[in-house]
Every structure is written in C-alpha cells, then in structure tokens.
C-alpha positions in Angstrom: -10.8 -49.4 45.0 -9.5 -46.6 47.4 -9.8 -42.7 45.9 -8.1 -40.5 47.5 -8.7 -36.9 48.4 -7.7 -35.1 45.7 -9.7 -37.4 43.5 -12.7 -36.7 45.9 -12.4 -33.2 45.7 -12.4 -33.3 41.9 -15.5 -34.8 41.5 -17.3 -32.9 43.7 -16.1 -29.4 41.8 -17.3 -31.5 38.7 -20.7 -32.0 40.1 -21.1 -28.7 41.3 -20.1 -27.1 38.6 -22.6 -29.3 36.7 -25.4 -28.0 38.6 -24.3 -24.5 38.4 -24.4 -25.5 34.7 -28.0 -26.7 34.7 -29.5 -23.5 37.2 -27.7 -20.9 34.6 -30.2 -22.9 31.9 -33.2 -22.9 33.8 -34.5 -19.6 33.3 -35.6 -17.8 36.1 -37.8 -15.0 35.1 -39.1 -14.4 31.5 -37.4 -12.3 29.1 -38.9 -8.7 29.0 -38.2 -6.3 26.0 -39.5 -3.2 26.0 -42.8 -1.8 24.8 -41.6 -0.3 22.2 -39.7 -2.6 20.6 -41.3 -3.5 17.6 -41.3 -0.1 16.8 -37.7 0.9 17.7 -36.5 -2.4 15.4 -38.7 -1.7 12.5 -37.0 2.2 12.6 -33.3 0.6 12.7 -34.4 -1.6 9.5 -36.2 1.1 7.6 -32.8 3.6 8.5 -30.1 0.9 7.7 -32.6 0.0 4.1 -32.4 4.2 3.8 -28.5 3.7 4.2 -27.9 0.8 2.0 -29.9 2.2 -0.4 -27.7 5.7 -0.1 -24.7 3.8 -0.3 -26.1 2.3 -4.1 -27.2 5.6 -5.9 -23.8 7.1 -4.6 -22.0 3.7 -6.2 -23.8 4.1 -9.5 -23.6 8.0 -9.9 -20.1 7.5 -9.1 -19.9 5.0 -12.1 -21.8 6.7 -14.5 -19.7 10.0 -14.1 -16.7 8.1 -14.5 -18.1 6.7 -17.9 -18.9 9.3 -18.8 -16.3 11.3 -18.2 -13.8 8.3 -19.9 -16.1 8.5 -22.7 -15.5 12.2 -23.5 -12.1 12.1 -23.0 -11.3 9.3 -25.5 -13.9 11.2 -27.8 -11.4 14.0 -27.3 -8.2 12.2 -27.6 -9.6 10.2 -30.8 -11.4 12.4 -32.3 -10.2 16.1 -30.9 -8.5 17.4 -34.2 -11.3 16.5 -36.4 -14.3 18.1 -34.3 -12.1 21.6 -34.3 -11.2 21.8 -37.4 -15.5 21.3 -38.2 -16.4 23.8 -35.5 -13.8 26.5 -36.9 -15.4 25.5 -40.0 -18.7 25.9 -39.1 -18.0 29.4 -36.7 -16.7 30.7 -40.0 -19.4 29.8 -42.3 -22.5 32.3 -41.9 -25.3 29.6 -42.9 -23.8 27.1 -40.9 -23.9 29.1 -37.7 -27.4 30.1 -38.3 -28.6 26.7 -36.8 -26.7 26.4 -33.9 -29.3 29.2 -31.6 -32.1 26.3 -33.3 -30.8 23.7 -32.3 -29.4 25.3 -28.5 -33.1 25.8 -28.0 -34.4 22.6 -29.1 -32.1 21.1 -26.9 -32.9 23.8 -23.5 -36.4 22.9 -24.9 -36.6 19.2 -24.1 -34.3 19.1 -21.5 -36.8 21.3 -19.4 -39.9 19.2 -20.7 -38.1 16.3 -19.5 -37.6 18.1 -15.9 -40.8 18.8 -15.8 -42.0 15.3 -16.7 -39.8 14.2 -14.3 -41.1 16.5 -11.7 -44.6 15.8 -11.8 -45.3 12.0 -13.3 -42.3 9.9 -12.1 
C-alpha cells in the first residue's frame, strides 16, 4: 500500500493535534479561587434574592393598584349617579350629617391602631 506525502502529512497534524488535545486536559496546576470566595458568592446570592424579591413586591403593588383603581372606577361608572344623589341627600339632611365626623374618626382611629400594630408586632 504506498501513501503518499500529503497523506503522511495529514496524519501526523492528526496525531499531534491529538496530543495537544490530551495536554490541554491534563491539568497542570490546581485551580485557585480566591480566599474570599465563599463570602463574595454568598453576597451575589443574598443581593440577586434582595433583587428578585424587589422585583415581586413592585409586581404585586403594581397589581393591586390597578385593581383597585379598576374597581373604583366601575364603582363610579355603575354606580356614580346613585352615590351623589345619597351624598347630596345626606349633606342636606342635618341628622344625617351628624355621623359622618363619628364615623371619619372611627375610621382615622383604626387605621392608626392598625399602623401601630403593624409597626411594633409584625
């Protein structure tokens, strides 16, 4: 079987590049990381959790305004000529009006105990 040169010089890139192969695997000094890396990758995961997290509460405050705001508006549109007629009713009645300060400061009232409860036990 005769092979010829190019042939010859094919095989021989082959095999080298084979070994080059097989050196680039062998490692030649063990990996070093630095000595503060536990600490540095524990940070990144703690401030990408802090992110994610972030990213969530601004998601669902997002979606509860918009509820909400949907909410009063078809409240509004369904129900708009009905609540001013009762409120001009009510502004022009004197007993009527008399609970409205009552019930302002029951309503001031518990939404500063529920601040405070807030505050201080959650």
């Amino acid at each position: 079987m005769e092979i010829n040169s190019k042939e010859t010089i094919h095989i021989e890139a082959a095999e080298r590049k084979g070994t080059a192969l097989r050196q680039a695997l062998i490692p030649t000094e063990p990996l070093k990381l630095p000595s503060n890396f536990a600490h540095v990758t524990l940070r990144r995961i703690e401030h990408e959790r802090l992110v994610r997290e972030r990213r969530e509460r601004i998601v669902a405050l997002v979606t509860v305004t918009a509820c909400l705001l949907l909410g009063i508006a078809a409240i509004g549109f369904f129900y708009g000529a009905a609540l001013l007629s009762a409120f001009q009713t009510m502004f022009h009645q004197s007993e009527s009006f008399g609970l409205i300060p009552a019930i302002a400061f029951c309503f001031l009232f518990f939404a500063l105990l529920n601040h405070y409860l807030r505050r201080h036990y959650a």
